[in-house]
C-alpha positions as CSV (number, residue, x, y, z in Angstrom):
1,X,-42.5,6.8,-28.3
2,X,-39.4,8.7,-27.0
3,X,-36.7,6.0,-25.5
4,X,-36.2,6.8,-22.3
5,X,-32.6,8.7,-21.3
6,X,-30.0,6.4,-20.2
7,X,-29.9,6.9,-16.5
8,X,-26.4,8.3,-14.9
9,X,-24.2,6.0,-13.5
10,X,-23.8,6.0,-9.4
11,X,-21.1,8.9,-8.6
12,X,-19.0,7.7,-5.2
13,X,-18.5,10.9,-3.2
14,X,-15.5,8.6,-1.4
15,X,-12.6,10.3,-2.3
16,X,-10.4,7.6,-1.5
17,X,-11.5,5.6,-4.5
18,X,-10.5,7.2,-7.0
19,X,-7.2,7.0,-4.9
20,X,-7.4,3.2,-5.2
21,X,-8.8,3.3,-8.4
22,X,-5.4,5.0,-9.8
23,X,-3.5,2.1,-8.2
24,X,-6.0,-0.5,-10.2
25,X,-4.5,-1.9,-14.0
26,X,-7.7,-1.3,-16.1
27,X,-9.6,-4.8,-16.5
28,X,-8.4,-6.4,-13.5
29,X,-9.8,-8.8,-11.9
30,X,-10.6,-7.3,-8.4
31,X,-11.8,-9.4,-5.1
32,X,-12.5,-6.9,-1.9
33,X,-12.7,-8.8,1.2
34,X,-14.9,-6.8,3.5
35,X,-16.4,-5.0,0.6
36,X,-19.1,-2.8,2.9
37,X,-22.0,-1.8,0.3
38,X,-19.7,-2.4,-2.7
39,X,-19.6,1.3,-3.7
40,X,-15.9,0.6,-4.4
41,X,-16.0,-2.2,-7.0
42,X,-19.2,-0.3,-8.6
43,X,-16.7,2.8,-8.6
44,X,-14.0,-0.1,-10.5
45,X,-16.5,-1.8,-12.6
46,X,-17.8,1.3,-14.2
47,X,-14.9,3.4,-14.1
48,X,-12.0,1.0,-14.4
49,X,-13.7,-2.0,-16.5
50,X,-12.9,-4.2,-13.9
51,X,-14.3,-7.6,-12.6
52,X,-15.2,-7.5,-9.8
53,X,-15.9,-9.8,-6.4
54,X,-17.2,-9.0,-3.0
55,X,-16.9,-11.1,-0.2
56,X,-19.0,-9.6,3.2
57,X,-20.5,-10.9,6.3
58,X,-23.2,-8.6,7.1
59,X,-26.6,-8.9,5.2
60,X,-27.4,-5.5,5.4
61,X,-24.6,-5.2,3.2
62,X,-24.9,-7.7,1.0
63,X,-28.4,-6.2,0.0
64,X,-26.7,-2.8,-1.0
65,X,-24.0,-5.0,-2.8
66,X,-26.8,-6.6,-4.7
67,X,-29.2,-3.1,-5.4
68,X,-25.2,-2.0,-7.0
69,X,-25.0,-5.1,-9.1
70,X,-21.9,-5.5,-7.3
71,X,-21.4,-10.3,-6.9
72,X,-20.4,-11.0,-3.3
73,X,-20.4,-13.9,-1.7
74,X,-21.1,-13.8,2.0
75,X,-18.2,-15.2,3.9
76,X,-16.5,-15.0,7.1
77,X,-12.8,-13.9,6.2
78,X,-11.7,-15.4,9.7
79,X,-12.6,-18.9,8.3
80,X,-9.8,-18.2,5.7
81,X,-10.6,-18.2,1.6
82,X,-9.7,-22.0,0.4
83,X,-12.8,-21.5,-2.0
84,X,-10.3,-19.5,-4.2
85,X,-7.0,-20.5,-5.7
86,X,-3.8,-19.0,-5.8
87,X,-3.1,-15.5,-7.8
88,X,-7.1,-16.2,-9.0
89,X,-7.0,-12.3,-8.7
90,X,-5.1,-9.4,-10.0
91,X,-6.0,-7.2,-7.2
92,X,-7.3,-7.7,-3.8
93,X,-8.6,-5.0,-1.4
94,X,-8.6,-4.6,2.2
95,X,-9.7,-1.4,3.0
96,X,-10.9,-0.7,6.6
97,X,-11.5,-4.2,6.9
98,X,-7.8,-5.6,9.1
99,X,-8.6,-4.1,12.4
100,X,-12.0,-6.1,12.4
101,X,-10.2,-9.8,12.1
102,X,-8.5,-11.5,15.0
103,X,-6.4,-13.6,13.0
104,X,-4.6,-10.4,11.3
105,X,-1.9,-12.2,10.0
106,X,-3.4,-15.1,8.4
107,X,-6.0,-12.8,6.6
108,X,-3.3,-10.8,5.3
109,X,-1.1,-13.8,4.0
110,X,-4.2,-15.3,2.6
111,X,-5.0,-11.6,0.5
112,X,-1.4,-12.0,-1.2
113,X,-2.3,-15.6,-2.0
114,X,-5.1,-15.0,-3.6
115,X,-4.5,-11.9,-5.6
116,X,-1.2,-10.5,-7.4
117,X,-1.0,-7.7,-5.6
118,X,-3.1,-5.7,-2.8
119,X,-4.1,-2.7,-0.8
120,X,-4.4,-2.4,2.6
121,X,-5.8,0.6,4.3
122,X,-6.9,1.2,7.4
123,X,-7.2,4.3,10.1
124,X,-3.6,5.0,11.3
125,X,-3.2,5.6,15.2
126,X,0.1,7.4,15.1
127,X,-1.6,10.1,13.5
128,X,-1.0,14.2,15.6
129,X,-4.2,14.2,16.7
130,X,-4.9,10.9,18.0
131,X,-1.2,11.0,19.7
132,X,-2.6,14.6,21.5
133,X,-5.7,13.2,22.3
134,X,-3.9,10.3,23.7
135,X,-1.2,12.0,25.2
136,X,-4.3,14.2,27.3
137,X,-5.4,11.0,28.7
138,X,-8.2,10.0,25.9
139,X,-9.1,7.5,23.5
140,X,-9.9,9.2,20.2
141,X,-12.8,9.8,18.2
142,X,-11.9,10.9,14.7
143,X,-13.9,10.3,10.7
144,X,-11.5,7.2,10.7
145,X,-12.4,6.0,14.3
146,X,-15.7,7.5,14.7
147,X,-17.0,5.5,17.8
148,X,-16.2,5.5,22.1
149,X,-13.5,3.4,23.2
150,X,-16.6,0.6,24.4
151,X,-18.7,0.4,21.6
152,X,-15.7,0.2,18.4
153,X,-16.2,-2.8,15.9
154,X,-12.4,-2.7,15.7
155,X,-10.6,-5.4,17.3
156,X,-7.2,-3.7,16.8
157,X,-5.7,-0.4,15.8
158,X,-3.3,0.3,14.6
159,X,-0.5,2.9,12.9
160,X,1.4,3.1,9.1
161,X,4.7,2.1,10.7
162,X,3.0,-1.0,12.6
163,X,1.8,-2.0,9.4
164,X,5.2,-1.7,7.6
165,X,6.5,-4.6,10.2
166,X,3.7,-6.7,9.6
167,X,4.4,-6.7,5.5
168,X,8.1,-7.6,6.7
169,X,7.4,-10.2,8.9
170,X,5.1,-11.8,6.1
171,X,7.3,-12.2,3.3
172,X,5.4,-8.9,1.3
173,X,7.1,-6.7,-1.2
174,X,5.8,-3.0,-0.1
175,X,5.3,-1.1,-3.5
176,X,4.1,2.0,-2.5
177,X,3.2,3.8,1.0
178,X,1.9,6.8,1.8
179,X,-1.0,8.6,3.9
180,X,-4.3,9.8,3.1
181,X,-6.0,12.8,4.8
182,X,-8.9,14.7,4.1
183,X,-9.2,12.7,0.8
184,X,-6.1,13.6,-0.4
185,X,-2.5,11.9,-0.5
186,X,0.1,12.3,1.5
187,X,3.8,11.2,0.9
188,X,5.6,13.3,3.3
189,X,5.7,11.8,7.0
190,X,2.6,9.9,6.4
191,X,2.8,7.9,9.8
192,X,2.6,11.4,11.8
193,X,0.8,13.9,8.9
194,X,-2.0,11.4,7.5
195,X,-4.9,9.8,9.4
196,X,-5.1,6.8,6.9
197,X,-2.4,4.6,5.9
198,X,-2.4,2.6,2.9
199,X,0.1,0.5,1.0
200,X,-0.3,-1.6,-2.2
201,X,1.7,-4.6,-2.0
202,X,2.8,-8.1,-3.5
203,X,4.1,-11.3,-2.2
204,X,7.8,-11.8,-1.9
């Protein structure tokens, strides 16, 4: 009998990861709090050889995690994460997930705790078209805020300068920072030219 083909792996059509990815040491240990359907650390796992660890509230979620063969552990990140110890991680990822927590601050301070270094990204509000849309008297709807102004999970918003203060005001070296639109980078004027900011970052 013919062996059956080896099946291809899982292609992410999220052009940001392979952003992120490029920003990940090969074989890192990788923990992504608010890790969605862990298409991301699938995307690191097979492409980057990394290990990888999800952490997720919704079970909807963690069921996709588990059909990737992605671990996560289902956690509430406002509770904090004393379950891991510190720089138990090379990387840890917050991406989209900030402007969901109330207790911003201690989530972030917790991240660079718990991993050598992070990204953060997250939809940036000082973007030209939200500021037009505002500046007509509207909340905006974008790809990076796609709900009304009544319905958003988001607890916050936010924009790429707001988050630069924040790093300050926790003790965190700033790496790199830049913008992302329309999956692609941007470096020039990324608080005004991107509607994503992101930033990689390590403690002080």
């Amino acid at each position: 009998m013919t062996p059956a083909a080896p099946q291809p792996r899982r292609v992410t059509h999220d052009p940001r990861h392979a952003i992120i990815a490029a920003r990940v040491p090969r074989g890192s240990r990788v923990l992504d709090l608010g890790c969605g359907d862990g298409a991301l650390l699938a995307h690191l796992r097979d492409a980057r050889g990394c290990s990888v660890q999800g952490v997720e509230i919704d079970p909807d979620k963690l069921v996709a995690c588990a059909r990737r063969d992605v671990d996560v552990l289902q956690l509430d990140l406002e509770q904090g994460l004393t379950m891991f110890a510190d720089a138990s991680f090379d990387v840890v990822l917050l991406i989209d997930s900030l402007p969901n927590l109330r207790h911003t601050e201690g989530a972030l301070r917790e991240a660079a705790r718990v991993g050598r270094s992070g990204i953060v990204s997250f939809a940036n509000f000082a973007y030209w078209r939200i500021r037009l849309r505002v500046a007509r008297g509207r909340l905006p709807v974008t790809d990076e805020l796609p709900y009304q102004w009544y319905d958003t999970p988001n607890l916050r918003v936010a924009t790429h300068a707001d988050f630069a203060g924040l790093a300050a005001t926790c003790g965190l070296r700033v790496r790199e920072t830049f913008g992302v639109h329309a999956g692609r980078e941007v470096h020039a004027w990324p608080n005004l030219r991107a509607s994503e900011a992101m930033f990689v970052f390590s403690a002080g």
